[in-house]
VODREN-860815 format. One record per residue (C-alpha): residue number from 1; residue in three letters; x, y negated, z. Coordinates in steps of 0.05 Angstrom, whole numbers, plus 5000, padded with zeros to 4 digits. Example, Ala and Ser with C-alpha at 12.3 -4.5 7.8 and 13.67 -1.06 7.14 Angstrom:
<recs>
<i 1&aa Ala&east 5246&north 5090&up 5156>
<i 2&aa Ser&east 5273&north 5021&up 5143>
</recs>
This chain:
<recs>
<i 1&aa Unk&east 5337&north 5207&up 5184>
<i 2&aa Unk&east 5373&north 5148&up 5155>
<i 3&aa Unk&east 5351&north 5132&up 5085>
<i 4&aa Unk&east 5415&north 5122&up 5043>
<i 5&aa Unk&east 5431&north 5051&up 5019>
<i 6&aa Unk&east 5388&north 5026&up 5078>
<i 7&aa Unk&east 5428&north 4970&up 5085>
<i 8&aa Unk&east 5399&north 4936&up 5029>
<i 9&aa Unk&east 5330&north 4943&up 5049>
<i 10&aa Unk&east 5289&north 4890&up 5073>
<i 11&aa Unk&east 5285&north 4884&up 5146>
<i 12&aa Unk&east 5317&north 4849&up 5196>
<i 13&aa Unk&east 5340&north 4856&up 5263>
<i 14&aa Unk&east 5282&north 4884&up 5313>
<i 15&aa Unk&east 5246&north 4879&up 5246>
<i 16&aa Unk&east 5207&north 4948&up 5217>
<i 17&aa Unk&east 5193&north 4952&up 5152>
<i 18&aa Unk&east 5157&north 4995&up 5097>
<i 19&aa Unk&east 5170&north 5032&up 5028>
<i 20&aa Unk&east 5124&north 5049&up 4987>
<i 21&aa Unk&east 5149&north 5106&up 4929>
<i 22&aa Unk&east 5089&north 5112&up 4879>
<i 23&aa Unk&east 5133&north 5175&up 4845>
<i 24&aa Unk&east 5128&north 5209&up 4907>
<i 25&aa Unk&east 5059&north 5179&up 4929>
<i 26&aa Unk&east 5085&north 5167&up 4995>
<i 27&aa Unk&east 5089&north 5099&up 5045>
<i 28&aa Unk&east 5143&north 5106&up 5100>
<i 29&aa Unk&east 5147&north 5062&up 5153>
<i 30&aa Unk&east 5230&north 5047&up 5181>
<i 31&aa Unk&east 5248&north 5019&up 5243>
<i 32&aa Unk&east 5286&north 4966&up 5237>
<i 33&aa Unk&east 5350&north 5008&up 5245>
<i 34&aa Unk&east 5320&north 5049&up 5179>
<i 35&aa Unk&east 5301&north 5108&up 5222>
<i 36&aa Unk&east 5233&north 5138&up 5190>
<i 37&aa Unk&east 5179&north 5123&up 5243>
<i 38&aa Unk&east 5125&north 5156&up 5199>
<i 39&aa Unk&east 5108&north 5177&up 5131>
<i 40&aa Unk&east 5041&north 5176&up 5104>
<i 41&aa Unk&east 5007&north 5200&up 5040>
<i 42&aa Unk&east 4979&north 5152&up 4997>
<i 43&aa Unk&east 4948&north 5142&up 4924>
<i 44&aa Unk&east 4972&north 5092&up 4875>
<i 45&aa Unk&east 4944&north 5055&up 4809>
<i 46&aa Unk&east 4920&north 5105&up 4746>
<i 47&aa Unk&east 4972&north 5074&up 4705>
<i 48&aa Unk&east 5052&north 5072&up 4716>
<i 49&aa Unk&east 5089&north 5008&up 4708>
<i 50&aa Unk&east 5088&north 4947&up 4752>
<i 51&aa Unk&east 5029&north 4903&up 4754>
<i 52&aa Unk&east 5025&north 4846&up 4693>
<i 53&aa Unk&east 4956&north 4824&up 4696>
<i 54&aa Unk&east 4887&north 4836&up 4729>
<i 55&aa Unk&east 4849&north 4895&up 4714>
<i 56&aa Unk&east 4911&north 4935&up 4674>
<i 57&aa Unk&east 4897&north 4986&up 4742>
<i 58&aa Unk&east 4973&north 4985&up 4755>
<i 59&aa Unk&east 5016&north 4977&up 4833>
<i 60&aa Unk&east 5066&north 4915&up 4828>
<i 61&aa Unk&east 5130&north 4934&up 4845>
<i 62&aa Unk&east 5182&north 4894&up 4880>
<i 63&aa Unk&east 5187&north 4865&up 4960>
<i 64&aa Unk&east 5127&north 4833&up 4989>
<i 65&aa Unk&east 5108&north 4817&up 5059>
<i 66&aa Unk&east 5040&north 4837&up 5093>
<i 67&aa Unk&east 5008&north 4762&up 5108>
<i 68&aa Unk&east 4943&north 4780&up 5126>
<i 69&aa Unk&east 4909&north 4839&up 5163>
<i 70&aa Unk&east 4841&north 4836&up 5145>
<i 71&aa Unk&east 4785&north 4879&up 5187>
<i 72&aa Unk&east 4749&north 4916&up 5123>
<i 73&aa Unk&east 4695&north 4949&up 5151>
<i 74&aa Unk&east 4636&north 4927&up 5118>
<i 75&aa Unk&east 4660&north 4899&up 5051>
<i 76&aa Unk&east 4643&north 4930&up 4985>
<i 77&aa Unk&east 4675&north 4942&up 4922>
<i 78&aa Unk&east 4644&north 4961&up 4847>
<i 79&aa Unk&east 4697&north 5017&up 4822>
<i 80&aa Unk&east 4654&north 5005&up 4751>
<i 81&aa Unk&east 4639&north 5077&up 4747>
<i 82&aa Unk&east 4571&north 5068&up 4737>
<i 83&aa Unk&east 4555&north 5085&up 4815>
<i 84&aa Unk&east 4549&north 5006&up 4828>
<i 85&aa Unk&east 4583&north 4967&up 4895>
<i 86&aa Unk&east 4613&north 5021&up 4952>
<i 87&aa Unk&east 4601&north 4993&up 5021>
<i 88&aa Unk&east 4668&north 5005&up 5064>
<i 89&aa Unk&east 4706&north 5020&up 5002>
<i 90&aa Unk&east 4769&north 4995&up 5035>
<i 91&aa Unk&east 4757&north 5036&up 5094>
<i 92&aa Unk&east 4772&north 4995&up 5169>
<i 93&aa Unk&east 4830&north 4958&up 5150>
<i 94&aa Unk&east 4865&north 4919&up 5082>
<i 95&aa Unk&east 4930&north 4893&up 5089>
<i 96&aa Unk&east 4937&north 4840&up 5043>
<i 97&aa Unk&east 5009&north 4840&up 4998>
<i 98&aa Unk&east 5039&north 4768&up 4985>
<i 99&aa Unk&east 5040&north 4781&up 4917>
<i 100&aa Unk&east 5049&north 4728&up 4866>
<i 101&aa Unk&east 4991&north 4713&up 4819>
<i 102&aa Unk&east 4949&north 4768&up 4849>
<i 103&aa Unk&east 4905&north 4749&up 4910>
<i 104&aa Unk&east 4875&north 4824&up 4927>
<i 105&aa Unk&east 4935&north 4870&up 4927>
<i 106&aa Unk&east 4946&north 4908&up 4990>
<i 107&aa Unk&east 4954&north 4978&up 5027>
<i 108&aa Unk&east 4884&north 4992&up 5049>
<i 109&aa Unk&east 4835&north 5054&up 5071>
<i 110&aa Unk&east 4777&north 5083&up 5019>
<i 111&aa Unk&east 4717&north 5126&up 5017>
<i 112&aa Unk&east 4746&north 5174&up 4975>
<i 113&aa Unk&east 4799&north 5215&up 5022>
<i 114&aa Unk&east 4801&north 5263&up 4973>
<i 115&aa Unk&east 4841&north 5219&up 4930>
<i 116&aa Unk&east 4903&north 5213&up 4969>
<i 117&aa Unk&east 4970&north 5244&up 4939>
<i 118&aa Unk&east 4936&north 5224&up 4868>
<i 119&aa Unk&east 4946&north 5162&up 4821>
<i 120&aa Unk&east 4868&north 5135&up 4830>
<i 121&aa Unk&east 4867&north 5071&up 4849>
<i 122&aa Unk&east 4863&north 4988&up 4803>
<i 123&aa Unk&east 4941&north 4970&up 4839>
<i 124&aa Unk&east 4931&north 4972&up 4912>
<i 125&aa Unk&east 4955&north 5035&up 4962>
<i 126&aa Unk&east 4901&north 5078&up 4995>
<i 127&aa Unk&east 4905&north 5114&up 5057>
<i 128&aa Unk&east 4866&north 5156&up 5096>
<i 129&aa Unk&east 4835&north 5117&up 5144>
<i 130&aa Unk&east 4862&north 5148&up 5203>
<i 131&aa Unk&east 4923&north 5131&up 5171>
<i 132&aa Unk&east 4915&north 5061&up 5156>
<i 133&aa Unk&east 4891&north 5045&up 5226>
<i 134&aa Unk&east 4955&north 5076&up 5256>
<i 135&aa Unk&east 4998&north 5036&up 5211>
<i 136&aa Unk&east 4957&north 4980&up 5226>
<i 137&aa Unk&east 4977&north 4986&up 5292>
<i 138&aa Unk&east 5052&north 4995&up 5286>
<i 139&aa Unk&east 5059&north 4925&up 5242>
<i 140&aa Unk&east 5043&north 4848&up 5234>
<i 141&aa Unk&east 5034&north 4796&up 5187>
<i 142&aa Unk&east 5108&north 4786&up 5156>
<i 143&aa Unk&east 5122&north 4861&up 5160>
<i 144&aa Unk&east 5162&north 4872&up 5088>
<i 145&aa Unk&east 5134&north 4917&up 5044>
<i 146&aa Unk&east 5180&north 4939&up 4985>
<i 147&aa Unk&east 5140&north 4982&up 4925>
<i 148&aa Unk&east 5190&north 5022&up 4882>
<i 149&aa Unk&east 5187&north 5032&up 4804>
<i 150&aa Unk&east 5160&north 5092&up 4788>
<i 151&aa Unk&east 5173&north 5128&up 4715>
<i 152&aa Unk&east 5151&north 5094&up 4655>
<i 153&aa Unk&east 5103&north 5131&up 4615>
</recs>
């Protein structure tokens, strides 16, 4: 399936590629003809809007390019809910987002599967980890990532 306008996408020749729709809550990863490989569910930031600042819990939107694939397991993260630092919050993998002013953006795993296909997250995508470790293996550092505007609330 050819998604219309393709030819305007990022991606190059021999080049895959990856759109994120946070009104869908879905990640699909093209080919770099802009046949879908895969789609995955995913979970977004609470708030709609692109990203301004740090802490407004909102998923910049734009074209980006993956420049770092970073092995999570072990790291923590402190939701502030109260429950204090989550070990392996960011499940096996974090692919880190070139995004300007913002160093910790990225499509990543979690600890809370339950909260795919739901807006849950500060700005970064979640995915299962099962699914982040089999897109993990199907890109590389300089893989574009383009994150769609969702609906203004």
């Amino acid at each position: 399936m050819l998604l219309p306008g393709a030819a305007a996408l990022p991606g190059g020749p021999g080049e895959p590629y990856i759109i994120i729709d946070k009104q869908q809550l879905t990640l699909t990863l093209f080919d770099s003809d802009s046949t879908i490989i895969k789609t995955y569910s995913m979970a977004c930031s609470k708030y709609y809007g692109p990203k301004t600042r740090k802490g407004d819990n909102k998923t910049p939107e734009g074209t980006f390019k993956i420049n770092q694939l970073l092995n999570a397991r072990g790291l923590s993260h402190d939701f502030h809910d109260g429950k204090g630092p989550v070990r392996n919050a960011y499940g096996p993998w974090f692919l880190r987002l070139d995004v300007p002013g913002f160093n910790d953006i990225g499509i990543h795993g979690t600890h809370l599967p339950e909260s795919i296909g739901t807006r849950a997250t500060e700005g970064c995508i979640r995915l299962t980890n099962e699914d982040i470790t089999d897109l993990k293996s199907r890109v590389k550092v300089g893989t574009p990532v383009t994150i769609l505007p969702d609906k203004q609330e």
